[in-house]
N, C-alpha and C positions, 0 to 999 in steps of 0.2 A: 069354307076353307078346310083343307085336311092339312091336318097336323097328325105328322109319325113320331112318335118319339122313343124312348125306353119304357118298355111296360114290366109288369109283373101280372106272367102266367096264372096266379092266383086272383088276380083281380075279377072279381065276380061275372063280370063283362066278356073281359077275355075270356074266362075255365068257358063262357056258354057257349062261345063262338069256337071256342077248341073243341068241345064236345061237339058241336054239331060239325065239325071237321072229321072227327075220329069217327063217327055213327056214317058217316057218307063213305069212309075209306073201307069202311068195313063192308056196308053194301056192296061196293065197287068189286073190292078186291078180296082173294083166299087170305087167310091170318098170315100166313108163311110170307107174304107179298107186301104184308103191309110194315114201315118201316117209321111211322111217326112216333115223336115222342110223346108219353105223358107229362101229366103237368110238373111231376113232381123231377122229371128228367129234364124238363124247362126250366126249370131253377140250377140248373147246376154252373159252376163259375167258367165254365169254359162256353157255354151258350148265352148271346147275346141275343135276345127278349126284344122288340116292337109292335107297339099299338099304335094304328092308326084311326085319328078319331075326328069326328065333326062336331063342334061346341065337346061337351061330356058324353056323346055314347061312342063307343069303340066298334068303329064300322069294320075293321082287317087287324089280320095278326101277321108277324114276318120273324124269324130270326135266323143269325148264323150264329154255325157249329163253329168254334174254332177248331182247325185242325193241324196237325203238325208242318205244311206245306199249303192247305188252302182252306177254303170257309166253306162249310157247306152250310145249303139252303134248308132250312125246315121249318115248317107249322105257316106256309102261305095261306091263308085263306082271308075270301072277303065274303061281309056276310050277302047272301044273295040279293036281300031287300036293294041294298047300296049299289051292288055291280053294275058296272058300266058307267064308271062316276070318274075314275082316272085312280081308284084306290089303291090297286094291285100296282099298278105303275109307281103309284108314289114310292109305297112299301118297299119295293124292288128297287129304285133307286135311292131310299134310304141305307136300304141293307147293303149294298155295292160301296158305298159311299163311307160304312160303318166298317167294311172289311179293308179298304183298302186303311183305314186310319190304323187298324189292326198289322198295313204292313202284310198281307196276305194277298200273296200273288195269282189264285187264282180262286174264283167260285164255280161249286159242283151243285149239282142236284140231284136226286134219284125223284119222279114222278109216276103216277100211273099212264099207262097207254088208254084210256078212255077219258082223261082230263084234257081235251082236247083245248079248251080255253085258255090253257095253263101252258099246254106246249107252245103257242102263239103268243102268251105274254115273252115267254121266255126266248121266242127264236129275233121277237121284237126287238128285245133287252142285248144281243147281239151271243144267245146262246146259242151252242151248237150241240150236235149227239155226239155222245164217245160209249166209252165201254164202261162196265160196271168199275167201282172207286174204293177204296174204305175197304169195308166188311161184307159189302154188298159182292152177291155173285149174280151171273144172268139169269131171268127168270121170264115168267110169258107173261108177264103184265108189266114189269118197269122200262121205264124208257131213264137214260141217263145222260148230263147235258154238263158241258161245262165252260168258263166263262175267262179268259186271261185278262188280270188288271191290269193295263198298263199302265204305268205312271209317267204323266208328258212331261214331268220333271226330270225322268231320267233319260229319254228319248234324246238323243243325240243329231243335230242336224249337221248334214256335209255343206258349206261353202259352194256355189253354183260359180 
């Protein structure tokens, strides 16, 4: 069974699987392109923190940024061993799930253009492309996606 819950980025578990997030992005991408947080920027009170785990070891990391109009995505990964298990799915609809309690109308992402697996979680999850968000400007390896919550509580239906 996976269980997602609140983590803490310091948890020895989680820093391994962040580290080996950050050692892959850095491969991937120029310094300039790459936009993850460290862990010590994972801690901070406006970032909401999840580990996703099986029994005690923590197979995936997830969190949102809160931001002044929407949530964005950061620190997705699952550890490779585990992928293709429904981990990232879970993560993703924890984190959805966590932003709308938040009251935040929409989720953003910025990704790499060579995380092909990641574009396909996300276009799954009912993400779409937009243009650069935040702080971010366009560059030749982000690709940028974002997510409208709707709340069916506030969805108004017309009388047939």
């Amino acid at each position: 069974m996976i269980i997602v819950e609140p983590g803490d980025p310091k948890d020895p578990q989680a820093t391994a699987l962040l580290t080996q997030s950050h050692r892959l992005m850095e491969s991937l991408f120029p310094p300039e392109d790459n936009a993850f947080l460290n862990i010590d920027e994972l801690c901070a009170p406006d970032i909401h923190f999840f580990v996703a785990r099986r029994g005690q070891v923590i197979r995936g990391t997830g969190a949102v940024a809160a931001r002044e109009n929407y949530g964005e995505l950061k620190s997705m990964f699952v550890d490779p061993e585990a992928r293709g298990q429904g981990i990232a799915d879970a993560i993703l609809r924890a984190l959805e799930d966590h932003a709308r309690s938040l009251k935040l109308p929409e989720l953003k992402l910025e990704t790499g253009n060579a995380l092909h697996a990641a574009h396909r979680l996300y276009a799954r999850h009912g993400f779409e492309t937009c243009g650069p968000f935040g702080h971010y400007t366009q560059n030749a390896t982000s690709i940028f996606m974002t997510k409208t919550l709707a709340d069916i509580t506030t969805i108004s239906h017309k009388p047939e």
